[in-house]
C-alpha positions in Angstrom: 2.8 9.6 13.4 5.3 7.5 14.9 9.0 8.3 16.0 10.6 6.0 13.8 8.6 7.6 10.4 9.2 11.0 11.5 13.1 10.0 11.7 13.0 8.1 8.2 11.3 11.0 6.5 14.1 13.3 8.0 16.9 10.6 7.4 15.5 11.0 3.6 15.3 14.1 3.0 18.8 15.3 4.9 20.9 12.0 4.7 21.5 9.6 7.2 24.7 11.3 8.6 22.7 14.5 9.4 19.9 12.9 11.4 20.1 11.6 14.5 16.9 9.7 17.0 16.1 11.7 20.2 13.1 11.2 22.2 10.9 13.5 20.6 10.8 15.0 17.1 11.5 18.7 18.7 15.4 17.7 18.6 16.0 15.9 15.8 18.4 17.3 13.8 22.3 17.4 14.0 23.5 20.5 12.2 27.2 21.3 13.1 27.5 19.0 15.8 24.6 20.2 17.7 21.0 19.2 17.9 18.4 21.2 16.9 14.8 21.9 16.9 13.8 21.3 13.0 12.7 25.1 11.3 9.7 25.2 11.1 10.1 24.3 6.9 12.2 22.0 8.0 9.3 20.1 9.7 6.6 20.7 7.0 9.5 18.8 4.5 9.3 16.3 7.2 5.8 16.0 7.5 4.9 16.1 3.5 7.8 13.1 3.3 5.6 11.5 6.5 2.6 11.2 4.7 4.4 10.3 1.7 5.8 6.8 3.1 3.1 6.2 5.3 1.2 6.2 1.8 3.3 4.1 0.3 3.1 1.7 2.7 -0.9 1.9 2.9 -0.5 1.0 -0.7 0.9 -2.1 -0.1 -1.1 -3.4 2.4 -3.5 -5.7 0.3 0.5 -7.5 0.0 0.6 -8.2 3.7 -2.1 -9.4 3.9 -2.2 -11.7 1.0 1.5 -13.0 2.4 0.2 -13.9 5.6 -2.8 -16.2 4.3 -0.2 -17.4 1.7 1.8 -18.3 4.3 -1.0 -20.4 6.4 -1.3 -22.8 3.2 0.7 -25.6 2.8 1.0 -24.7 -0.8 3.7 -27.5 -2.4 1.0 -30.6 -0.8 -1.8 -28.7 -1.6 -1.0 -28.6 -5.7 0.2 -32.3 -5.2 -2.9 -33.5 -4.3 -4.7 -31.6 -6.8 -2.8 -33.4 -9.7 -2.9 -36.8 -8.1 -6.9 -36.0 -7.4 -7.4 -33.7 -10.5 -9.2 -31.1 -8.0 -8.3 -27.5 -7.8 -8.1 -27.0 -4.4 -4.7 -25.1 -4.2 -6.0 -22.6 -6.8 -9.8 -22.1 -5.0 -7.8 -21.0 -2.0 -5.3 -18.7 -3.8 -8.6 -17.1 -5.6 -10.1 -16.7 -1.9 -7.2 -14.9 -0.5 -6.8 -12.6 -3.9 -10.6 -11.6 -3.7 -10.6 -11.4 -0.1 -8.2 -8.7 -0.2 -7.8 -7.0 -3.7 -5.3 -5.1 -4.9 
């Protein structure tokens, strides 16, 4: 678990004016001025909210990957030539990508 997730999780579940980044998760949280070590609820919040975004963002990484191939493809010639040459080269590739990493 990185830094950053722990933080969002804690920024989402107490509001951004309430959380504050320190070094290590131990003294994350600002509570009258004051940082403090999160209860120990406190951290099992943050930790169910952890491995709530980290699965939401598992979930979408078919999308990333997809995005990155799609962007490797010079899409706009590739249908051009297909309707000048009646092939169906643009839409073979875009089926490659799609199977190659499903949703």
């Amino acid at each position: 678990m990185t830094q950053r997730l722990y933080l969002t999780a804690a920024r989402n579940l107490y509001g951004l004016e309430g959380v504050h980044y320190l070094d290590e998760p131990k003294g994350l949280l600002l509570k009258d001025g004051e940082f403090v070590a999160p209860t120990p609820q406190e951290h099992s919040e943050i930790i169910v909210e952890v491995a709530r975004l980290q699965a939401a963002y598992d979930a979408l990484d078919y999308s990333r990957l997809r995005k990155a191939k799609y962007d490797l493809l010079n899409q706009d010639e590739m249908r051009y030539d297909d309707i000048k040459n009646s092939t169906t080269t643009w839409v073979d590739a875009i089926d490659a990508i799609k199977a190659a990493h499903p949703k």
